[in-house]
N, CA and C atoms of all chains as a GROMACS GRO file, in nm:
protein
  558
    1UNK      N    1  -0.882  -0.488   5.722
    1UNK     CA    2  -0.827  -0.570   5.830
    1UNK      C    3  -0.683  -0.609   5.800
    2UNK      N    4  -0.550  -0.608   5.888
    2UNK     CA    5  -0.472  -0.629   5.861
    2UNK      C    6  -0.425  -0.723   5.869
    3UNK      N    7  -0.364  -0.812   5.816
    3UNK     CA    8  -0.320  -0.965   5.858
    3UNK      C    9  -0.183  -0.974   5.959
    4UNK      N   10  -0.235  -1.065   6.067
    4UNK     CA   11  -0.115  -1.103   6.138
    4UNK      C   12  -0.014  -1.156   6.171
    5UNK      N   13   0.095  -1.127   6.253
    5UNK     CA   14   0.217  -1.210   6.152
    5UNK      C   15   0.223  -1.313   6.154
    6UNK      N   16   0.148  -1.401   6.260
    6UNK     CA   17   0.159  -1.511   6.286
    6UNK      C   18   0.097  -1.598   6.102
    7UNK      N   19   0.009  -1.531   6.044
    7UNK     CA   20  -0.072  -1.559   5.974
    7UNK      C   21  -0.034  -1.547   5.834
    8UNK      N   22   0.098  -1.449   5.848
    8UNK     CA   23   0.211  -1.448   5.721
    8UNK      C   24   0.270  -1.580   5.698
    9UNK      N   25   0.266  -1.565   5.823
    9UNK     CA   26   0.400  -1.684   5.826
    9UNK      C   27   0.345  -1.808   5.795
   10UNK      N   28   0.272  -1.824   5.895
   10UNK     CA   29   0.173  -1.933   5.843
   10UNK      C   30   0.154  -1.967   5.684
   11UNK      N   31   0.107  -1.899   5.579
   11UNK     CA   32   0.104  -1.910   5.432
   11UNK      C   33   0.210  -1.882   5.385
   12UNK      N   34   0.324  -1.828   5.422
   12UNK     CA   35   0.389  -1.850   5.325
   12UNK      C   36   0.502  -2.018   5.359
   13UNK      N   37   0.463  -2.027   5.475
   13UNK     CA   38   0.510  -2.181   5.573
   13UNK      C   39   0.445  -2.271   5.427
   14UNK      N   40   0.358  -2.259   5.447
   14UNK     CA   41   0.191  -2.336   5.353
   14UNK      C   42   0.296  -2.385   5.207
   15UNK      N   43   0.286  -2.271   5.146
   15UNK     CA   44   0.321  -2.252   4.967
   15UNK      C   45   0.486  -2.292   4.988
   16UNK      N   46   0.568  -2.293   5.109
   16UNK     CA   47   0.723  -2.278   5.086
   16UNK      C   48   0.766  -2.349   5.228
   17UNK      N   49   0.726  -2.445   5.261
   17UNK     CA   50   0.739  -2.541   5.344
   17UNK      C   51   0.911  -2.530   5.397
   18UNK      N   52   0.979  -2.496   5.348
   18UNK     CA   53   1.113  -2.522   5.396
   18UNK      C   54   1.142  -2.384   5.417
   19UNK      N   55   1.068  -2.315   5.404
   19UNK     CA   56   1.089  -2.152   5.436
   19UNK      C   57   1.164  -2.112   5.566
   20UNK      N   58   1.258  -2.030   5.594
   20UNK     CA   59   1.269  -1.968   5.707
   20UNK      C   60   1.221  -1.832   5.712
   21UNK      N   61   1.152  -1.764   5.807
   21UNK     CA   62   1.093  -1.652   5.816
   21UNK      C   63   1.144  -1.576   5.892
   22UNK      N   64   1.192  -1.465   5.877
   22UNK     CA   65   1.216  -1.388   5.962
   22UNK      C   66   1.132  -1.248   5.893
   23UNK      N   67   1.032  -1.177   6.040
   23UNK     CA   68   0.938  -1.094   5.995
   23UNK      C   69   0.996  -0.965   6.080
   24UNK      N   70   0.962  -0.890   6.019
   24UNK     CA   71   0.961  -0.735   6.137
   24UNK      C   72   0.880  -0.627   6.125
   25UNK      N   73   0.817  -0.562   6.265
   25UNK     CA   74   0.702  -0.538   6.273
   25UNK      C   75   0.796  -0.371   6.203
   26UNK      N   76   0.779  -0.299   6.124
   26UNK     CA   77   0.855  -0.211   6.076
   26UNK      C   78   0.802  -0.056   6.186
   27UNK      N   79   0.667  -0.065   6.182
   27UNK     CA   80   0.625   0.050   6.191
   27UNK      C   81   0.586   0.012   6.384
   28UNK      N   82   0.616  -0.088   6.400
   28UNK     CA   83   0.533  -0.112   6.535
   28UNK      C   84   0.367  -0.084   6.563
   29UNK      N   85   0.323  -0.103   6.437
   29UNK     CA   86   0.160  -0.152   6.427
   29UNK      C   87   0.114  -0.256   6.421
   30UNK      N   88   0.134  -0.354   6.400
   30UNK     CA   89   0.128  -0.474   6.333
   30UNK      C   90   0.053  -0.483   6.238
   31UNK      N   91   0.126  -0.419   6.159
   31UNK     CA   92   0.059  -0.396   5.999
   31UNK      C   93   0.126  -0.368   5.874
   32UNK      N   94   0.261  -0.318   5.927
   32UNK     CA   95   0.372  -0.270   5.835
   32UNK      C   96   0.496  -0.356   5.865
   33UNK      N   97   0.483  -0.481   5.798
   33UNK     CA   98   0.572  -0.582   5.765
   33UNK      C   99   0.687  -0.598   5.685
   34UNK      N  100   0.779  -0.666   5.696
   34UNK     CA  101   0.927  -0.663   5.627
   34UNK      C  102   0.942  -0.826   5.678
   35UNK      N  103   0.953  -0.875   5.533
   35UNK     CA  104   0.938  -1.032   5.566
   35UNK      C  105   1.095  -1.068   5.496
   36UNK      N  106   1.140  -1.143   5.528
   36UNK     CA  107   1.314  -1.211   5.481
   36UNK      C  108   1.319  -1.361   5.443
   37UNK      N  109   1.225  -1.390   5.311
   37UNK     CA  110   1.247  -1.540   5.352
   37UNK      C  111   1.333  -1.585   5.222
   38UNK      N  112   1.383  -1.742   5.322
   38UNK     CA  113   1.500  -1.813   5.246
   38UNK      C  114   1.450  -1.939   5.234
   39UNK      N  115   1.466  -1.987   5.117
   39UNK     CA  116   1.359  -2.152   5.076
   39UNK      C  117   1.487  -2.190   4.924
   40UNK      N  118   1.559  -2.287   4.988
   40UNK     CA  119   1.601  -2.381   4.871
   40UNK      C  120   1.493  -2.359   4.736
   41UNK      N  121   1.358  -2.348   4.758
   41UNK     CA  122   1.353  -2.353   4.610
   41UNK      C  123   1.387  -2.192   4.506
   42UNK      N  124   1.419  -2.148   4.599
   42UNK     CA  125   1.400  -1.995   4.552
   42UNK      C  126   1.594  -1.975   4.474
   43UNK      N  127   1.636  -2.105   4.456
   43UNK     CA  128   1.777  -2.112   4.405
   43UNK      C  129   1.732  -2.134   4.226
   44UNK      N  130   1.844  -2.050   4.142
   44UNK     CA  131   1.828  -2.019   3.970
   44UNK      C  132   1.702  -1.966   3.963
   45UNK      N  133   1.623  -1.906   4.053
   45UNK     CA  134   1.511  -1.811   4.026
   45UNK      C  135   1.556  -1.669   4.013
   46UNK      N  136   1.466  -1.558   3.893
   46UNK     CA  137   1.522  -1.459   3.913
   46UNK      C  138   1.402  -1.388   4.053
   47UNK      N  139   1.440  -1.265   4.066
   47UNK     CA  140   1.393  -1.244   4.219
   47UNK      C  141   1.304  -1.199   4.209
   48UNK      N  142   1.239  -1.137   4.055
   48UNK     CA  143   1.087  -1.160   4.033
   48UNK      C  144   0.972  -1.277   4.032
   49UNK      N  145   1.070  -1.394   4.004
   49UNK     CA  146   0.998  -1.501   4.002
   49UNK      C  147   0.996  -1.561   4.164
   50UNK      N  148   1.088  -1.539   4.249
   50UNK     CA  149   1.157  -1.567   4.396
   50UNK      C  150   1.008  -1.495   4.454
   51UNK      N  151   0.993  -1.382   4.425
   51UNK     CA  152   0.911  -1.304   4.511
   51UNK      C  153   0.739  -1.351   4.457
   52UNK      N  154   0.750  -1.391   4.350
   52UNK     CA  155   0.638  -1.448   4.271
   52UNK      C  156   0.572  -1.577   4.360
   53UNK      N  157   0.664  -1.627   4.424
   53UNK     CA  158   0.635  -1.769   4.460
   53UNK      C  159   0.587  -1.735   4.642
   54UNK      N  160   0.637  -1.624   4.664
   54UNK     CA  161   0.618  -1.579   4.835
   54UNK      C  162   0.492  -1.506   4.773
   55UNK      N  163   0.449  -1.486   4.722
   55UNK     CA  164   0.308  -1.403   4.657
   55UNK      C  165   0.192  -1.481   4.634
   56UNK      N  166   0.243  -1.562   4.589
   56UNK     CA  167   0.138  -1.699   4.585
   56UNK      C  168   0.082  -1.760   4.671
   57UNK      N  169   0.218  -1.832   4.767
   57UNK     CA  170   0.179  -1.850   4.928
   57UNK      C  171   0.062  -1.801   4.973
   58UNK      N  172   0.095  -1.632   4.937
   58UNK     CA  173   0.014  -1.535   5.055
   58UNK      C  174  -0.102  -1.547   4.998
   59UNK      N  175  -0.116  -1.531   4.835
   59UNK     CA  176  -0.289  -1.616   4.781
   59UNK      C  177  -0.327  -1.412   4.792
   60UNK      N  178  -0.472  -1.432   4.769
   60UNK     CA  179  -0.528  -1.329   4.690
   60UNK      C  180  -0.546  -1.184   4.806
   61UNK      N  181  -0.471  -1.224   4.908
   61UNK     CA  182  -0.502  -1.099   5.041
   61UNK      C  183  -0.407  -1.012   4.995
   62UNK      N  184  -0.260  -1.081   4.917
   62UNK     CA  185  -0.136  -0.977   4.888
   62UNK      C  186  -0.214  -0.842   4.815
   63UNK      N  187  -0.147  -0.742   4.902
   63UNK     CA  188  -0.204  -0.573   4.766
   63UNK      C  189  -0.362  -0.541   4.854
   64UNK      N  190  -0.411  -0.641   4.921
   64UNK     CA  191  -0.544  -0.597   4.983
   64UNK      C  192  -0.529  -0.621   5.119
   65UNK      N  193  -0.582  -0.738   5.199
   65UNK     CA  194  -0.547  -0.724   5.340
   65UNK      C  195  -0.396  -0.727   5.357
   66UNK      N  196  -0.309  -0.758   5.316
   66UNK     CA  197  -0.162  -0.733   5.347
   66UNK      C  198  -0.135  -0.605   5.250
   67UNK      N  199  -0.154  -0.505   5.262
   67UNK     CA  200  -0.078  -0.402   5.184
   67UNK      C  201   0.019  -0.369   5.220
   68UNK      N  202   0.122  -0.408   5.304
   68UNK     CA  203   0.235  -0.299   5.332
   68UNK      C  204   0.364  -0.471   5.361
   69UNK      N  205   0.400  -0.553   5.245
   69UNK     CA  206   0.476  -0.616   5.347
   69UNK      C  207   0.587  -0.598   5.189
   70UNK      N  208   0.719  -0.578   5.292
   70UNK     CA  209   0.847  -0.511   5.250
   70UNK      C  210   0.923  -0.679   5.230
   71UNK      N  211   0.957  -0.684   5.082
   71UNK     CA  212   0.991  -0.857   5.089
   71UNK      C  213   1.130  -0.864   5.041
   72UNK      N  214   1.256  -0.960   5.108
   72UNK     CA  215   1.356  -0.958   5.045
   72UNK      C  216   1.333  -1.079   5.043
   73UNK      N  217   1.466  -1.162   4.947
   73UNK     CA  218   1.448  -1.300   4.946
   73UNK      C  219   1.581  -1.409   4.937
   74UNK      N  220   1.618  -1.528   4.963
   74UNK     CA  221   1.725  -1.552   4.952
   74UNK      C  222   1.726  -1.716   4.955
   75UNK      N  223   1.827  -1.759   4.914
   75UNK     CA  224   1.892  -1.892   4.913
   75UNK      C  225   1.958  -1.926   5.047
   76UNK      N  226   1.954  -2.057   5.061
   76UNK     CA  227   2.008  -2.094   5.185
   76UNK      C  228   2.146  -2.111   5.140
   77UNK      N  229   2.248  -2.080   5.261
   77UNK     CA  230   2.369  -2.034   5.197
   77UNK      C  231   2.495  -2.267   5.320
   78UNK      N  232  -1.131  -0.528   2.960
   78UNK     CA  233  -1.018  -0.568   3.022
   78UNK      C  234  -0.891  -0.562   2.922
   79UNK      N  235  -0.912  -0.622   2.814
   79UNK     CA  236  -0.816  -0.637   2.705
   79UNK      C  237  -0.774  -0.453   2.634
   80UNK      N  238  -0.884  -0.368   2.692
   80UNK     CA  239  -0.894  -0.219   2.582
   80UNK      C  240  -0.763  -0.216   2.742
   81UNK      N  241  -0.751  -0.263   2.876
   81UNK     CA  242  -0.673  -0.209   2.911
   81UNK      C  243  -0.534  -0.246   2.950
   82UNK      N  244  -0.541  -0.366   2.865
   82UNK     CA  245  -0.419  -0.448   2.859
   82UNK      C  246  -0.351  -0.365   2.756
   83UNK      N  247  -0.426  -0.346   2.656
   83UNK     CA  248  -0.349  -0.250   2.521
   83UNK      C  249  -0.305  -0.185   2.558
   84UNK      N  250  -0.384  -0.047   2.646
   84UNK     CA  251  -0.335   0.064   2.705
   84UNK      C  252  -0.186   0.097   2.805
   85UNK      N  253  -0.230  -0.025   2.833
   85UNK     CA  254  -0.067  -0.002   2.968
   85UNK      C  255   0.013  -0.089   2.832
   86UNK      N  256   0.018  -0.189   2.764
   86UNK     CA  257   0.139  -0.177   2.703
   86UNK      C  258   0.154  -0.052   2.600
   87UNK      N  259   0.102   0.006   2.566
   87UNK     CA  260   0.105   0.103   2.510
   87UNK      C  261   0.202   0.188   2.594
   88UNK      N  262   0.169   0.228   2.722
   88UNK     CA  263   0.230   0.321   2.836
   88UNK      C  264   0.369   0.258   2.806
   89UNK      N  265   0.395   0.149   2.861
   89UNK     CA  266   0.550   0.082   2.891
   89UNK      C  267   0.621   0.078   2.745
   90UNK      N  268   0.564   0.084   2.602
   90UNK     CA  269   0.663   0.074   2.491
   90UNK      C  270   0.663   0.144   2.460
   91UNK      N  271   0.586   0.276   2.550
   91UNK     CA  272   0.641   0.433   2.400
   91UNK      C  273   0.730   0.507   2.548
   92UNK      N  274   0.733   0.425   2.674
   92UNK     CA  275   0.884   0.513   2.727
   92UNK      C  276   0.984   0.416   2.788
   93UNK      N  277   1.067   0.465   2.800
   93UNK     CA  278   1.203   0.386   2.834
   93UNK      C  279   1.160   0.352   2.991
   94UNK      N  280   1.137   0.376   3.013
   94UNK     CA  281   1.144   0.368   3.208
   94UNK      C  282   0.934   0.421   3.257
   95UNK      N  283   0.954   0.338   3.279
   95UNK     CA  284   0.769   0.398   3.326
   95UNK      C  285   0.770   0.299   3.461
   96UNK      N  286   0.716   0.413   3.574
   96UNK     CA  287   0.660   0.377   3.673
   96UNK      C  288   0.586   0.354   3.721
   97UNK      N  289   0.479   0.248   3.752
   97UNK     CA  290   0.302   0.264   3.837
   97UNK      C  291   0.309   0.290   3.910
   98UNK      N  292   0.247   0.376   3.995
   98UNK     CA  293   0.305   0.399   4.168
   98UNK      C  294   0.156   0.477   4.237
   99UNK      N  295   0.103   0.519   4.329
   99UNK     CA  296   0.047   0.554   4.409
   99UNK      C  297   0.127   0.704   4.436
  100UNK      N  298   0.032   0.802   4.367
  100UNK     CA  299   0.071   0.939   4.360
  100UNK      C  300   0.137   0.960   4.255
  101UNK      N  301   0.214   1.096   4.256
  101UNK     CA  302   0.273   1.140   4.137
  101UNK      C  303   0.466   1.116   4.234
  102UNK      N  304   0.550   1.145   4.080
  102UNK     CA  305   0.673   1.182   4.146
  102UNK      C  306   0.667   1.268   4.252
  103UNK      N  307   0.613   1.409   4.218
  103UNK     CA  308   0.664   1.480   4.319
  103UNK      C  309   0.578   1.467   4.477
  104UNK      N  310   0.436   1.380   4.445
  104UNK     CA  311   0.361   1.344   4.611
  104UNK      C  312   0.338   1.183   4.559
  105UNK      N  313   0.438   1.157   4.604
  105UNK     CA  314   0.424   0.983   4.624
  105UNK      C  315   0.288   0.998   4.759
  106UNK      N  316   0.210   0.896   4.764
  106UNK     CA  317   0.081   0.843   4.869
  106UNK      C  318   0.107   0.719   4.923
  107UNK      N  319   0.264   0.645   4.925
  107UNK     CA  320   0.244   0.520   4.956
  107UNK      C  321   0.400   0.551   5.020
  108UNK      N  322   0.437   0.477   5.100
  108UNK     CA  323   0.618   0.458   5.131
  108UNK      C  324   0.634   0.418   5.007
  109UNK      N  325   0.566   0.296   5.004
  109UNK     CA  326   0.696   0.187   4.863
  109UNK      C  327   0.676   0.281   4.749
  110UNK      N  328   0.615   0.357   4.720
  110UNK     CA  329   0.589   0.457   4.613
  110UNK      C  330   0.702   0.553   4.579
  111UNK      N  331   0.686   0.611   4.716
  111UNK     CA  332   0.790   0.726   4.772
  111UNK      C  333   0.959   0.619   4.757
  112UNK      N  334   0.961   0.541   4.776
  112UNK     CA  335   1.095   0.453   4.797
  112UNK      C  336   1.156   0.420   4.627
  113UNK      N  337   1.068   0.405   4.589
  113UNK     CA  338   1.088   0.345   4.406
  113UNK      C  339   1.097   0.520   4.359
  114UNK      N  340   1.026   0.614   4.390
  114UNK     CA  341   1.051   0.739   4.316
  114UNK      C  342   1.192   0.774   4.359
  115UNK      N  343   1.257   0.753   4.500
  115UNK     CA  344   1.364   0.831   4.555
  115UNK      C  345   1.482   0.727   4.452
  116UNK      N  346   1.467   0.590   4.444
  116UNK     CA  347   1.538   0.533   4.381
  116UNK      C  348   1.565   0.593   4.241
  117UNK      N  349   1.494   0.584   4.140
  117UNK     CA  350   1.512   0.667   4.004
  117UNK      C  351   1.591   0.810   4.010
  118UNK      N  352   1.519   0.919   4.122
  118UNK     CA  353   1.564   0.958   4.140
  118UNK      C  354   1.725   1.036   4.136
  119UNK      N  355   1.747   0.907   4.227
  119UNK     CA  356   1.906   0.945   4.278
  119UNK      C  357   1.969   0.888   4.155
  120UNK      N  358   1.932   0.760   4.078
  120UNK     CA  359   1.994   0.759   3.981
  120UNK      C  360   1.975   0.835   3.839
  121UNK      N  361   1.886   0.959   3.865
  121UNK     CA  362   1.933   1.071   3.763
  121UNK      C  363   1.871   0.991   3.631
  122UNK      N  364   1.771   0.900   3.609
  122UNK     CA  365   1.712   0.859   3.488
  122UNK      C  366   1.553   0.894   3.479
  123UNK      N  367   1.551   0.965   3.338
  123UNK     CA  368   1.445   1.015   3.327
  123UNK      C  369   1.324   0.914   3.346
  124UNK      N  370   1.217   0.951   3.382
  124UNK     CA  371   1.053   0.813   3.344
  124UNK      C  372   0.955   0.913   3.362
  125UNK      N  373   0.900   0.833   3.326
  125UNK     CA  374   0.734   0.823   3.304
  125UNK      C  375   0.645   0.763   3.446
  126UNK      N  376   0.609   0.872   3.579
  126UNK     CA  377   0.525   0.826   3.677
  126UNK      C  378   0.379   0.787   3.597
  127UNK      N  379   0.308   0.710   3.658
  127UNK     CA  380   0.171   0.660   3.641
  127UNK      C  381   0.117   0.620   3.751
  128UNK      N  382  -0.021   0.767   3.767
  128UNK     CA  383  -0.073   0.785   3.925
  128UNK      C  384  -0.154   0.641   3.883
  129UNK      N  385  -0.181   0.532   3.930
  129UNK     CA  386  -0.246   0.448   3.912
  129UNK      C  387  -0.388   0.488   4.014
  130UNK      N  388  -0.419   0.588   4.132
  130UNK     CA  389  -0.500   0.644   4.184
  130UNK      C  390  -0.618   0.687   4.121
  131UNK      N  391  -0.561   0.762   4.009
  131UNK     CA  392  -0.636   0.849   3.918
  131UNK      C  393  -0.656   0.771   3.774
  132UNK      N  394  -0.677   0.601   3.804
  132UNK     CA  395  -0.712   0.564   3.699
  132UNK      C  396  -0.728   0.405   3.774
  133UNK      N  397  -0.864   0.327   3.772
  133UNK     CA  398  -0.849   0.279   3.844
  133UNK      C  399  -0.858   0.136   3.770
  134UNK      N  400  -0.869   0.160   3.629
  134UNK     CA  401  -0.855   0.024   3.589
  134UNK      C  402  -0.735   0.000   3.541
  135UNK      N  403  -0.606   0.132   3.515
  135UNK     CA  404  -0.473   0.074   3.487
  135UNK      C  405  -0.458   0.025   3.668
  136UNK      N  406  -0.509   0.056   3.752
  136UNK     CA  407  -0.476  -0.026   3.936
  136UNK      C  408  -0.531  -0.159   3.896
  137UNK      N  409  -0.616  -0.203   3.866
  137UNK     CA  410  -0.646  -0.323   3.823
  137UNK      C  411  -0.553  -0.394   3.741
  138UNK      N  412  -0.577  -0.309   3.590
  138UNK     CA  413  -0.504  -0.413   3.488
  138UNK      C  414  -0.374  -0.411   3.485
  139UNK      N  415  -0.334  -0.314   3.609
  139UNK     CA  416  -0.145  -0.362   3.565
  139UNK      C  417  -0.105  -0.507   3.651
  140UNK      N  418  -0.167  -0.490   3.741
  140UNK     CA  419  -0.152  -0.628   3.812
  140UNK      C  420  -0.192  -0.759   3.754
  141UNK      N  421  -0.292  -0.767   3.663
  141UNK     CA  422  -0.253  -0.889   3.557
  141UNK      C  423  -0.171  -0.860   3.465
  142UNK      N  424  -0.139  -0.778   3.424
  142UNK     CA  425  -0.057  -0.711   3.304
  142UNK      C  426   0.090  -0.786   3.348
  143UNK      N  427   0.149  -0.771   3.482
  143UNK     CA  428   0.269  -0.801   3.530
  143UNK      C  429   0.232  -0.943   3.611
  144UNK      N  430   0.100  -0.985   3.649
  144UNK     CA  431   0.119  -1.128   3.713
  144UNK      C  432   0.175  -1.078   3.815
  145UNK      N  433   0.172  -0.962   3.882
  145UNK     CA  434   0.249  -0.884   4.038
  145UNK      C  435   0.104  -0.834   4.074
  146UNK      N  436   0.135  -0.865   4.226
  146UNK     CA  437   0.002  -0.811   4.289
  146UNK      C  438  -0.002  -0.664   4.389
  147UNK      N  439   0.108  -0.603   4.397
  147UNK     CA  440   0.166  -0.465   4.432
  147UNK      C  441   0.174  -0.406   4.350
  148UNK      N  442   0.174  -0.241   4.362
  148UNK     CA  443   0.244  -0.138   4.350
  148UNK      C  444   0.316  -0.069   4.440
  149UNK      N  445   0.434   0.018   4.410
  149UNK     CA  446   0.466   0.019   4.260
  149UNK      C  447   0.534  -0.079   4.174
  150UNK      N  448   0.522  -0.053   4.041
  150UNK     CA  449   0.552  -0.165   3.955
  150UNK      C  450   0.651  -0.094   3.869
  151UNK      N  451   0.765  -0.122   3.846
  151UNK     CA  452   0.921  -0.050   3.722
  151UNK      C  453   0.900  -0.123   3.602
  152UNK      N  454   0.872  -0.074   3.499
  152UNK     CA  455   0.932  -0.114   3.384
  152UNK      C  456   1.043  -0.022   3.310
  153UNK      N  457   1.148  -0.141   3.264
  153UNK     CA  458   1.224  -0.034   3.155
  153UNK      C  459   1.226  -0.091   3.013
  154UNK      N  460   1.229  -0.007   2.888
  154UNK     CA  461   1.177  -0.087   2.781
  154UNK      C  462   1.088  -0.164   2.789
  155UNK      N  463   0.997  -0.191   2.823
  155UNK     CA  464   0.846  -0.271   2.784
  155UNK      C  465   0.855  -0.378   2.929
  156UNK      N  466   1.024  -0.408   2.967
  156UNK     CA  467   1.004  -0.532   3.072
  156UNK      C  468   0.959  -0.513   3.219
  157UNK      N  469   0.903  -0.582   3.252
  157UNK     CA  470   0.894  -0.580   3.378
  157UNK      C  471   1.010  -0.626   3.501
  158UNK      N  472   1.066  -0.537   3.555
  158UNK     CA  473   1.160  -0.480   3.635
  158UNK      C  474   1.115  -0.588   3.764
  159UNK      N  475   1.020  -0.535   3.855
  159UNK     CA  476   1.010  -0.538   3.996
  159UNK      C  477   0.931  -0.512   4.060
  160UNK      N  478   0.920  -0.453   4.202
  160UNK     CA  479   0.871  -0.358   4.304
  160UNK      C  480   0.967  -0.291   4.340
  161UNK      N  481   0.943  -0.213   4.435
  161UNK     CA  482   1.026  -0.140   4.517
  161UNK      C  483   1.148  -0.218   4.622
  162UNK      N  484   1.115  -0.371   4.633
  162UNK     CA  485   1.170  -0.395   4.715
  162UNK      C  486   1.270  -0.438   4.651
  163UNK      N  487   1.258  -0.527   4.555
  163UNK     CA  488   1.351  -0.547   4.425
  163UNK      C  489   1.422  -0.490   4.353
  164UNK      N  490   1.389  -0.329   4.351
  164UNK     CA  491   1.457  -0.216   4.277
  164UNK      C  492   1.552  -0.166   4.367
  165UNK      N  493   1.506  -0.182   4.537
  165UNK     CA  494   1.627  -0.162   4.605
  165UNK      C  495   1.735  -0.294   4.648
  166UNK      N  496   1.703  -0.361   4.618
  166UNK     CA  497   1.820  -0.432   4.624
  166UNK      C  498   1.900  -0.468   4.454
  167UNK      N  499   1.838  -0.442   4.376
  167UNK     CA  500   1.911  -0.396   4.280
  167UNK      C  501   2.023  -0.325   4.241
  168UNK      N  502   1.931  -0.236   4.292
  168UNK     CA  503   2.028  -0.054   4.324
  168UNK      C  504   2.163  -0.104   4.394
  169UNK      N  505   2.119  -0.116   4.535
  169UNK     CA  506   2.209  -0.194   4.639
  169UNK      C  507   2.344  -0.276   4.538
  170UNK      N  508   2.278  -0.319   4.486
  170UNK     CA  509   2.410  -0.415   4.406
  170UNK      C  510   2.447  -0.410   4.282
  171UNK      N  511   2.409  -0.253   4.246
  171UNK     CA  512   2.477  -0.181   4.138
  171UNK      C  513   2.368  -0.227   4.038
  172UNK      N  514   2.307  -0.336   4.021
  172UNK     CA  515   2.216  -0.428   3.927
  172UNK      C  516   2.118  -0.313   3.817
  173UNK      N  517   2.067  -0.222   3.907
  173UNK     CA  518   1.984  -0.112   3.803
  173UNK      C  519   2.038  -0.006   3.745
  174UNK      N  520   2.140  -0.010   3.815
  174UNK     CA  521   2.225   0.128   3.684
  174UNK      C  522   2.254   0.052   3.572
  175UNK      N  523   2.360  -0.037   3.617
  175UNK     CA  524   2.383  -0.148   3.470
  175UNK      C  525   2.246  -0.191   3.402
  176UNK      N  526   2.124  -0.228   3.447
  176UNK     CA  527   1.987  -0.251   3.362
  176UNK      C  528   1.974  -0.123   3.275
  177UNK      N  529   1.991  -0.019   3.329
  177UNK     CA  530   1.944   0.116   3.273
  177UNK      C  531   2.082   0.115   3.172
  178UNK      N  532   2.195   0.096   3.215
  178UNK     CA  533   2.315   0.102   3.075
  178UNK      C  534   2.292   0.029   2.962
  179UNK      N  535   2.289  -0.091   3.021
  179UNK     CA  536   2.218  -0.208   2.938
  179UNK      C  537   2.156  -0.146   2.819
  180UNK      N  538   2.023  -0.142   2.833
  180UNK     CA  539   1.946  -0.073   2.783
  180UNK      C  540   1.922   0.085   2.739
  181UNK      N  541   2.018   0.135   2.720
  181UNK     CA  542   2.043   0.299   2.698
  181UNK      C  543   2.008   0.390   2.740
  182UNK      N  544   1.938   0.377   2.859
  182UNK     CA  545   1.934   0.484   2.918
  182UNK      C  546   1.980   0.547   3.025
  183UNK      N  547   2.001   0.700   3.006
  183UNK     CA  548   2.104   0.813   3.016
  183UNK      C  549   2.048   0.810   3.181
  184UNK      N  550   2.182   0.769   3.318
  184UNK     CA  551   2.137   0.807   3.421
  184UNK      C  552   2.268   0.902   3.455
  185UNK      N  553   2.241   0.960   3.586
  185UNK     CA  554   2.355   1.061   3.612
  185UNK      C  555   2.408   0.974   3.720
  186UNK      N  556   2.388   0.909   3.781
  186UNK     CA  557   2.453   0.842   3.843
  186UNK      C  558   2.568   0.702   3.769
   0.00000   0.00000   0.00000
């Protein structure tokens, strides 16, 4: 089952409350995701640990019901 | 679990560059697979693919191994690198050639 975006967003909203999300449906399935998020806390993180923390959010579906989401990450500028 | 914690560090400290990925170099089975192979690739540095397909408890144990819940997974020298999405914005900002200089290994790019 694939998760929806509303439902990305939603958890990673959850784990990163100040998050901004910007998602895109890549493949036009709604299943092949490309997520862009920017969260003050994700500042002096390296971008393994940045992406570590949007992984968490998503909790134990990442790699199984979300398999396909394409993640960049960033500081609020 | 632990016989396969040994095993994958074993994999990552006897090569400079080792990849987990879904398929081999030459038939990646995944985009992000295919995306992390084209990356190495172009930068002309030798590695070590690891069909994680054809072994299904390094698919398991690399993901505690790295505390990452995707593949593919980069290591160079023993560390843990990234994903694919990370390796391209790396790339992008020159960041993995210099990792690979860093660390001595020979890319053509």
């Amino acid at each position: 089952m694939p998760m929806p975006a509303a439902e990305i967003e939603a958890r990673i909203k959850a784990g990163l409350p100040d998050a901004v999300i910007t998602l895109t449906d890549l493949a036009g399935d709604d299943n092949h995701w490309a997520a862009h998020v920017v969260s003050a806390s994700f500042a002096g993180k390296t971008r393994v640990a940045q992406h570590k923390l949007v992984y968490a959010a998503i909790g134990d579906d990442m790699g199984g019901a979300l398999h396909a989401l394409q993640l960049t990450t960033g500081v609020p500028t | 679990m632990s016989d396969t914690n040994t095993r994958i560090a074993e994999i990552v400290n006897s090569n400079d560059v080792v990849l987990f990925m879904k398929g081999t170099p030459l038939f990646p089975q995944c985009g992000f697979s295919s995306r992390a192979v084209a990356i190495l690739d172009h930068l002309g540095v030798a590695y070590e693919g690891v069909d994680v397909l054809q072994d299904m408890e390094v698919r398991q144990g690399i993901k505690a191994f790295s505390d990452w819940p995707t593949i593919p997974q980069l290591y160079v020298k023993g560390e843990f690198v990234g994903g694919s999405d990370i390796m391209m914005e790396m790339y992008e900002a020159g960041e993995l050639q210099q990792l690979m200089a860093d660390n001595g290994v020979a890319s053509a790019a």
